[in-house]
C-alpha atoms as a printed R data frame, in Angstrom:
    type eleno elety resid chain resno       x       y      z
1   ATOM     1    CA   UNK     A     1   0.000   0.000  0.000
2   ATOM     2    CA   UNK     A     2   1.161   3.346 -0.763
3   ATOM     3    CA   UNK     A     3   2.837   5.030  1.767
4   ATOM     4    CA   UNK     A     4   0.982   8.440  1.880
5   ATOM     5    CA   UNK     A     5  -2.620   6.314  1.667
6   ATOM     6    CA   UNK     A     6  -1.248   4.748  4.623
7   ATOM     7    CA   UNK     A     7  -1.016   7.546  6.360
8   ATOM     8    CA   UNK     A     8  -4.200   9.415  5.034
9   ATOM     9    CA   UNK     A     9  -6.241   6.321  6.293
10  ATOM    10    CA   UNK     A    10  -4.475   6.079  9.933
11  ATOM    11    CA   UNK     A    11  -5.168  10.012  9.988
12  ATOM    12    CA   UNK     A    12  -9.244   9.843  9.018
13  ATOM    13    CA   UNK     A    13 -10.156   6.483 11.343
14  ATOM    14    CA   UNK     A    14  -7.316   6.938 14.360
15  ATOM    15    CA   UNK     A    15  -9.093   6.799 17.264
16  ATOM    16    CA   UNK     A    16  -9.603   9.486 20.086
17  ATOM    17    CA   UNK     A    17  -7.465   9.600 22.651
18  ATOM    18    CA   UNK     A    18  -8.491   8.084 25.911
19  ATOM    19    CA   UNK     A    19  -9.701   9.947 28.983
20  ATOM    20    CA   UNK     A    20  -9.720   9.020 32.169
21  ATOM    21    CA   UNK     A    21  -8.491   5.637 31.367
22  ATOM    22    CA   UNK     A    22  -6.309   5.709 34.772
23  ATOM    23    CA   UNK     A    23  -9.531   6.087 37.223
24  ATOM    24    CA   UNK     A    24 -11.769   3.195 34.981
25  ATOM    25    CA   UNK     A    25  -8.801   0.862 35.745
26  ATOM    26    CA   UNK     A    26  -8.770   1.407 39.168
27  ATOM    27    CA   UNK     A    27 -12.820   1.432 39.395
28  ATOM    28    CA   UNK     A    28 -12.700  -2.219 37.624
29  ATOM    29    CA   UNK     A    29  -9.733  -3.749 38.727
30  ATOM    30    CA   UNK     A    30  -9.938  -7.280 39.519
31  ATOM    31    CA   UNK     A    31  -9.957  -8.013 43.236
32  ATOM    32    CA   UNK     A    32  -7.063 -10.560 44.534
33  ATOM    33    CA   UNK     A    33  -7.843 -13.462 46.754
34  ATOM    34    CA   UNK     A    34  -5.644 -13.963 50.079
35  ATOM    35    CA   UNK     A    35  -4.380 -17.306 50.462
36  ATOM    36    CA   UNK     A    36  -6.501 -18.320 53.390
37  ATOM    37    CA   UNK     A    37  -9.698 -16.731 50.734
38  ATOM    38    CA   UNK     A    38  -8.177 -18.814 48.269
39  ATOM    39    CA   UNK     A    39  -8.452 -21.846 50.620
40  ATOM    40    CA   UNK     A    40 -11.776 -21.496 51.344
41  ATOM    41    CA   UNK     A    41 -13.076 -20.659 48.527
42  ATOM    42    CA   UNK     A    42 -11.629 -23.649 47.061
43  ATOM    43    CA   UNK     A    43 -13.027 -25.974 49.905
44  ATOM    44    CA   UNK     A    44 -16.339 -25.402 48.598
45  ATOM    45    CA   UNK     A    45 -15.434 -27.489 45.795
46  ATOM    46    CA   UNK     A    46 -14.448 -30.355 47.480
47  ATOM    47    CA   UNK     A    47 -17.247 -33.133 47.550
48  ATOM    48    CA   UNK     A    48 -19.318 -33.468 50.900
49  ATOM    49    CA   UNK     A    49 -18.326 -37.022 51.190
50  ATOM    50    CA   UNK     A    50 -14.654 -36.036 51.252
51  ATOM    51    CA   UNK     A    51 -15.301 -34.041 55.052
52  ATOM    52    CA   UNK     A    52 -18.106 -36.616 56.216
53  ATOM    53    CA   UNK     A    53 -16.049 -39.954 55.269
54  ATOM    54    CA   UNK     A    54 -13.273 -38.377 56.932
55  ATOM    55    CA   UNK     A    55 -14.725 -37.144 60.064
56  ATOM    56    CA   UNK     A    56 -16.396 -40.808 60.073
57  ATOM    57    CA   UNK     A    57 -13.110 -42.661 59.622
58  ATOM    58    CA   UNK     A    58 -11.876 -40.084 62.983
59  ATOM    59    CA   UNK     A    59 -14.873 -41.215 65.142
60  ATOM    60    CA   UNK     A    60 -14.067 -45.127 63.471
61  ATOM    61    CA   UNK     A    61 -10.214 -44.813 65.014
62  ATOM    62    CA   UNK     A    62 -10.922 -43.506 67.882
63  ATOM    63    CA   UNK     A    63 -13.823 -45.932 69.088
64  ATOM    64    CA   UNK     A    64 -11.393 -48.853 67.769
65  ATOM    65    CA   UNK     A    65  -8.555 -48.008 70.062
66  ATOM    66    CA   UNK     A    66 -10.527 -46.634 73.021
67  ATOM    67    CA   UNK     A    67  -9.370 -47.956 76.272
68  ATOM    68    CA   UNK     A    68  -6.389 -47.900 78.471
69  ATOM    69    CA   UNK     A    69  -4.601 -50.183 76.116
70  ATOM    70    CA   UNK     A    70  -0.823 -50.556 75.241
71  ATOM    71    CA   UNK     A    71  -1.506 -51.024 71.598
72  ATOM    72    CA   UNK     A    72  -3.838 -48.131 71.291
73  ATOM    73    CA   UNK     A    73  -1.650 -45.829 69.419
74  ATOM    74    CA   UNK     A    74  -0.294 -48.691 67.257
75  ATOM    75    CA   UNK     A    75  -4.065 -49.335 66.568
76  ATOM    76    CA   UNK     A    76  -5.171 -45.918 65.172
77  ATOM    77    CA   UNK     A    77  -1.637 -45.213 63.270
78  ATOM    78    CA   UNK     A    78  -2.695 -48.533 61.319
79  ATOM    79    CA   UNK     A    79  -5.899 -46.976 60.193
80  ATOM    80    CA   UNK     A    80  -4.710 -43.237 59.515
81  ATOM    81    CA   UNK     A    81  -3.444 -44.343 55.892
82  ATOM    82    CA   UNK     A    82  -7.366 -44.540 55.418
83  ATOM    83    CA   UNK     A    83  -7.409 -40.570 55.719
84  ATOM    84    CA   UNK     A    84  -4.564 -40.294 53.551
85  ATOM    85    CA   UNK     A    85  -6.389 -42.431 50.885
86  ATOM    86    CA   UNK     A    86  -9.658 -40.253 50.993
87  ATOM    87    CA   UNK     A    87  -7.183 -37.086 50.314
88  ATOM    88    CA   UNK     A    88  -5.759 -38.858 47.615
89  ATOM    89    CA   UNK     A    89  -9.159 -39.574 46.165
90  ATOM    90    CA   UNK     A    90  -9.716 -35.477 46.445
91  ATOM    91    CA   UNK     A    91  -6.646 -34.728 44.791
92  ATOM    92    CA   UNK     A    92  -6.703 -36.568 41.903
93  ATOM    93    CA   UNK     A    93 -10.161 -36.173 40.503
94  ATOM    94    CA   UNK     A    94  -9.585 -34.227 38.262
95  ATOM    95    CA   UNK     A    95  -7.081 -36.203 36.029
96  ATOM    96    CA   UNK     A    96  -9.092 -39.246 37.302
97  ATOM    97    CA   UNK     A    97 -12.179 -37.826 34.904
98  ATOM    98    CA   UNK     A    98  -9.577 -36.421 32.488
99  ATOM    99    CA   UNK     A    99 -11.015 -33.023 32.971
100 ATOM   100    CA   UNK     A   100  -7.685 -31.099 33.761
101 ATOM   101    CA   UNK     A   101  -8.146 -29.343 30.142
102 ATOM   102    CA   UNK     A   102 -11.679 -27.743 31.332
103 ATOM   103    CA   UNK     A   103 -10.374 -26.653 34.569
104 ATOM   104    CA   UNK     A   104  -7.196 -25.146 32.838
105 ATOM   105    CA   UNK     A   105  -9.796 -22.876 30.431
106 ATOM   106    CA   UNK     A   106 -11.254 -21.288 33.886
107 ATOM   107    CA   UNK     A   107  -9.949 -18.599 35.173
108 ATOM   108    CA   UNK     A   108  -8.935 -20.097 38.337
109 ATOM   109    CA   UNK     A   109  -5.068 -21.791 37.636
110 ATOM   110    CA   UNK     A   110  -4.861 -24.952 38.424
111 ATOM   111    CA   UNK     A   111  -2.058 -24.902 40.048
112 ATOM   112    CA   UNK     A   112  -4.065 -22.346 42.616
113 ATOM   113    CA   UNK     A   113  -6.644 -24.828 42.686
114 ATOM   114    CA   UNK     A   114  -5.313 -27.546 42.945
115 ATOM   115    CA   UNK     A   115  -2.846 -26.461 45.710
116 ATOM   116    CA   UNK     A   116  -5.729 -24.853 47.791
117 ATOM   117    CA   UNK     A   117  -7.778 -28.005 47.715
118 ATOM   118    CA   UNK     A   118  -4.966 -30.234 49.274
119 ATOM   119    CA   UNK     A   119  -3.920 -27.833 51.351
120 ATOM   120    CA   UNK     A   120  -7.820 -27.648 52.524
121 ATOM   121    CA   UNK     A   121  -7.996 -31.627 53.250
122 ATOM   122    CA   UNK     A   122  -4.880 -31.600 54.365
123 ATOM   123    CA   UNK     A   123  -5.625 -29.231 56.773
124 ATOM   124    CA   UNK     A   124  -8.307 -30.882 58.144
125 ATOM   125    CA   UNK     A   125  -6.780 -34.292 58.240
126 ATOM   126    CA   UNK     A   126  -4.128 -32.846 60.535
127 ATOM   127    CA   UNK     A   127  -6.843 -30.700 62.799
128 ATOM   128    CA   UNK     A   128  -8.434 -34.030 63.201
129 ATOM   129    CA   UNK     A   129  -5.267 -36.273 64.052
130 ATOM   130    CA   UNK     A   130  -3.970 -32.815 66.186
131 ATOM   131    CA   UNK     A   131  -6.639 -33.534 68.236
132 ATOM   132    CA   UNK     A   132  -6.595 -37.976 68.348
133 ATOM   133    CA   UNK     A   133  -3.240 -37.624 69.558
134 ATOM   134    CA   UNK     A   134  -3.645 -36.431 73.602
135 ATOM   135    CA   UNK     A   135  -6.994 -38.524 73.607
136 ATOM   136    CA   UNK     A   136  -4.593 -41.835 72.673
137 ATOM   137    CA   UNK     A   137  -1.827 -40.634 74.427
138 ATOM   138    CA   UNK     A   138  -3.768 -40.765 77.250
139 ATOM   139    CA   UNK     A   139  -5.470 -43.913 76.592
140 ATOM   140    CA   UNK     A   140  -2.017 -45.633 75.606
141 ATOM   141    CA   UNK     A   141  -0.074 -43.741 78.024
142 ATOM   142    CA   UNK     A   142   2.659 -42.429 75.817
143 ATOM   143    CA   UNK     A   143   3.662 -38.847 75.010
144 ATOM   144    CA   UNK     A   144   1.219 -36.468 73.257
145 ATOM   145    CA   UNK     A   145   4.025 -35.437 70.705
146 ATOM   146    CA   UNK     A   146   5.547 -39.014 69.971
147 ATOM   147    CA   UNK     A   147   1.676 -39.979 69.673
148 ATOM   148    CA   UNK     A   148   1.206 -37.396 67.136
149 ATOM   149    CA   UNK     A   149   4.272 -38.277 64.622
150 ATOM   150    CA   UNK     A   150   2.867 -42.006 65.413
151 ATOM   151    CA   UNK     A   151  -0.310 -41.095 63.552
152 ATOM   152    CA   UNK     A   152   1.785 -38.870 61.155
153 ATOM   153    CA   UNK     A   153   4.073 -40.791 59.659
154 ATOM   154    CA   UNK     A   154   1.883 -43.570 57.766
155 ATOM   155    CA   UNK     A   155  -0.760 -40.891 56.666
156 ATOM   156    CA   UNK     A   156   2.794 -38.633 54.761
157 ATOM   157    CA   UNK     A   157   3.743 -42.129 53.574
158 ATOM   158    CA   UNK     A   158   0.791 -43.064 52.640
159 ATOM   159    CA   UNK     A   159   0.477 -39.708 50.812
160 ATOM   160    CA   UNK     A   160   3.651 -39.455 49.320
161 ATOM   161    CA   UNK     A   161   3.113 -42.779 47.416
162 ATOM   162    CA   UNK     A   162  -0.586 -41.525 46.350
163 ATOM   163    CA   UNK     A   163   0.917 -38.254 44.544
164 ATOM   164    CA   UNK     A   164   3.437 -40.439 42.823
165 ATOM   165    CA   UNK     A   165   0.749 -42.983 41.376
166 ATOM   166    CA   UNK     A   166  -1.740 -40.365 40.532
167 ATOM   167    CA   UNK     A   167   0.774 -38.695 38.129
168 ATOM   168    CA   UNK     A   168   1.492 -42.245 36.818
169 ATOM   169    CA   UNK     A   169  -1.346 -43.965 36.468
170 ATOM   170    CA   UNK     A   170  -4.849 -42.118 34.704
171 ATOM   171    CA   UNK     A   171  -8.289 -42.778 35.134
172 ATOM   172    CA   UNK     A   172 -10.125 -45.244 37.893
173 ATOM   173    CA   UNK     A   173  -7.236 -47.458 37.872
174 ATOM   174    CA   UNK     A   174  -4.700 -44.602 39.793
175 ATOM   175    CA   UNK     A   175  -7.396 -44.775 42.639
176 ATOM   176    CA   UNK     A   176  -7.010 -48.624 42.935
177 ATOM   177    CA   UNK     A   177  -3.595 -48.311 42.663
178 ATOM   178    CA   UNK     A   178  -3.668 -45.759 45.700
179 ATOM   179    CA   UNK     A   179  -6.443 -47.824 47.550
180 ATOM   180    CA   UNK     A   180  -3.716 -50.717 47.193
181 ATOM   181    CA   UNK     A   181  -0.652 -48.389 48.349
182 ATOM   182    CA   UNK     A   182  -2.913 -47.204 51.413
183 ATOM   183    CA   UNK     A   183  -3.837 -50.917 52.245
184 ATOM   184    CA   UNK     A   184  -0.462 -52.232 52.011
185 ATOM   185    CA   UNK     A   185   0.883 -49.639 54.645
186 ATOM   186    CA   UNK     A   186  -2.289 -50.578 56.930
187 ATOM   187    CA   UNK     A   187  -1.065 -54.671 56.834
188 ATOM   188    CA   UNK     A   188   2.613 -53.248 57.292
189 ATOM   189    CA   UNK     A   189   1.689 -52.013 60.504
190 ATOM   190    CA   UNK     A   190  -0.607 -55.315 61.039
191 ATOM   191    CA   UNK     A   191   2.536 -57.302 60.414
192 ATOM   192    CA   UNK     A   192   4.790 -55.500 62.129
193 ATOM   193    CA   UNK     A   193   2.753 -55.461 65.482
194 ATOM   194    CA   UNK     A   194   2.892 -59.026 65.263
195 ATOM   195    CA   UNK     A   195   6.330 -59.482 64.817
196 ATOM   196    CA   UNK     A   196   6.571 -57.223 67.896
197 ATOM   197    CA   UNK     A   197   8.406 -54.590 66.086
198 ATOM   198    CA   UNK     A   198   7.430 -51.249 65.350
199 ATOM   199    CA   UNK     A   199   8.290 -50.215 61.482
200 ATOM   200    CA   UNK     A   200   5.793 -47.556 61.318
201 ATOM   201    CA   UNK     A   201   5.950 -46.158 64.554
202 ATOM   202    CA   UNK     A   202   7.980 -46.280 67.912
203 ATOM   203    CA   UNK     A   203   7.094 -45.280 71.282
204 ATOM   204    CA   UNK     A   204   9.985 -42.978 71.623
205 ATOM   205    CA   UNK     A   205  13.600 -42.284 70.495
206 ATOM   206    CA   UNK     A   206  15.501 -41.506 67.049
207 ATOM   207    CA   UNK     A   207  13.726 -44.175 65.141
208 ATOM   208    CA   UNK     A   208  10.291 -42.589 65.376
209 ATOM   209    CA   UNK     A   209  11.500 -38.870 64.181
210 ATOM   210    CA   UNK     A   210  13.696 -40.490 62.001
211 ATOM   211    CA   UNK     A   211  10.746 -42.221 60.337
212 ATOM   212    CA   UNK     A   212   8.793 -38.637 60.476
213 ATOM   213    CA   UNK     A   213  11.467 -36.806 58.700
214 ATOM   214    CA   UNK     A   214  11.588 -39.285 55.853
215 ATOM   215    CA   UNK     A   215   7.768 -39.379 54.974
216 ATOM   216    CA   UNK     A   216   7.960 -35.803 55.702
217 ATOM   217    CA   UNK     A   217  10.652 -35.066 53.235
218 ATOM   218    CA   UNK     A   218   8.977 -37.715 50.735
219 ATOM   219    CA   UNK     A   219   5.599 -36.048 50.967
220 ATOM   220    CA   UNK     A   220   7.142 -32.832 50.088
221 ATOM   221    CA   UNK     A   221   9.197 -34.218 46.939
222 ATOM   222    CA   UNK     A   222   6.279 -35.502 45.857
223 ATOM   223    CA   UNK     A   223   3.705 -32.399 46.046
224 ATOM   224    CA   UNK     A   224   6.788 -30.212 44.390
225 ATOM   225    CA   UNK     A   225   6.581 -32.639 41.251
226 ATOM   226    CA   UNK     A   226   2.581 -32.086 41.834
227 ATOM   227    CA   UNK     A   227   3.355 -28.509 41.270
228 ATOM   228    CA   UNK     A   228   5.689 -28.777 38.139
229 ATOM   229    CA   UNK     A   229   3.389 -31.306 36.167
230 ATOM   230    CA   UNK     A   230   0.610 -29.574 36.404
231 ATOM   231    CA   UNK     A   231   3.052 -25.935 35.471
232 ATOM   232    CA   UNK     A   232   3.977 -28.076 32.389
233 ATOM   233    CA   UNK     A   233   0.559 -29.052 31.504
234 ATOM   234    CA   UNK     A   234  -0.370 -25.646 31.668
235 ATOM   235    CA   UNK     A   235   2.102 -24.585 28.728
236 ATOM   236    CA   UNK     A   236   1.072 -27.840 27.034
């Protein structure tokens, strides 16, 4: 096009200069969630069953290990991989359905979403083993913090291993194959009560916060290489 046509046309349809373009901004600009907004916000779209099978499995544990017992603690650590199992349901539902590519077209990231609604179980999970562990320290007569990385450390390992097979393994399938992770730590501790050694948990000393630290540091791994799939998917 010739040059001077160009410029004719830009001069006849430019467009008017904008005015007060600085205060419309401000009047419509797009309000930014907190984190612990973001949270809840989120926990509204976790499913009911999620809170209620959860709070059941609690009242489950502790009516199976009340008593003055010695095995009390050993009891309800064997059962908290159940909790971690019902998180791992949570988490993974949406790859589970295959509908990560809808919930990448809202405007919601999914890497905010996602992140608030584990963090949302999560927190809840711990609330509700935060407050098992004086009850069955009492009951079991063992200390309140040793009680609490009892119950801890299946539920992280239990956790950890989820994350890993619900990046490898799609559909219905990666919620067998964490049902069958979750179950196998649940007979570990079975098996090792009856061998009369604790693998999962000890009453005291370095083995039990060395088992913590491990499941702790494994559960972490695991949720960063949550984070960077689902950054990757995102520029897929």
């Amino acid at each position: 096009m010739d040059r001077k046509l160009k410029t004719a046309l830009d001069a006849a349809f430019a467009a008017p200069p904008p005015e007060r373009k600085a205060s419309f901004l401000r009047a419509h600009r797009r309000r930014e969630l907190g984190t612990v907004e973001l949270i809840l916000t989120q926990a509204g779209y976790v499913r009911w069953w999620t809170w209620a099978g959860s709070a059941a499995l609690f009242a489950f544990i502790l009516a199976l290990a009340s008593g003055r017992e010695p095995g009390t603690v050993w009891t309800a650590s064997a059962l908290t991989p159940l909790l971690a199992l019902i998180a791992a349901a949570e988490w993974g539902r949406s790859r589970r359905y295959g509908m990560e590519e809808l919930e990448l077209a809202c405007r919601m990231p999914l890497r905010a979403a996602l992140l608030s609604r584990m963090a949302a179980v999560g927190l809840f999970h711990f609330a509700l083993l935060g407050l098992a562990a004086p009850v069955l320290a009492l009951w079991g007569g063992a200390g309140v913090f040793e009680t609490g990385a009892s119950l801890l450390t299946p539920y992280l390992l239990t956790a950890a291993v989820g994350m890993e097979l619900s990046r490898r393994v799609r559909g219905q399938w990666g919620l067998l194959a964490c049902a069958a992770a979750a179950f196998m730590v649940c007979a570990l501790g079975v098996l090792s009560r009856r061998a009369r050694r604790n693998l999962i948990w000890a009453e005291s000393g370095p083995v039990l916060w060395t088992a913590l630290g491990l499941t702790l540091a494994a559960a972490a791994l695991e949720l960063i290489k949550t984070i960077k799939e689902t950054e990757e998917l995102r520029w897929n």
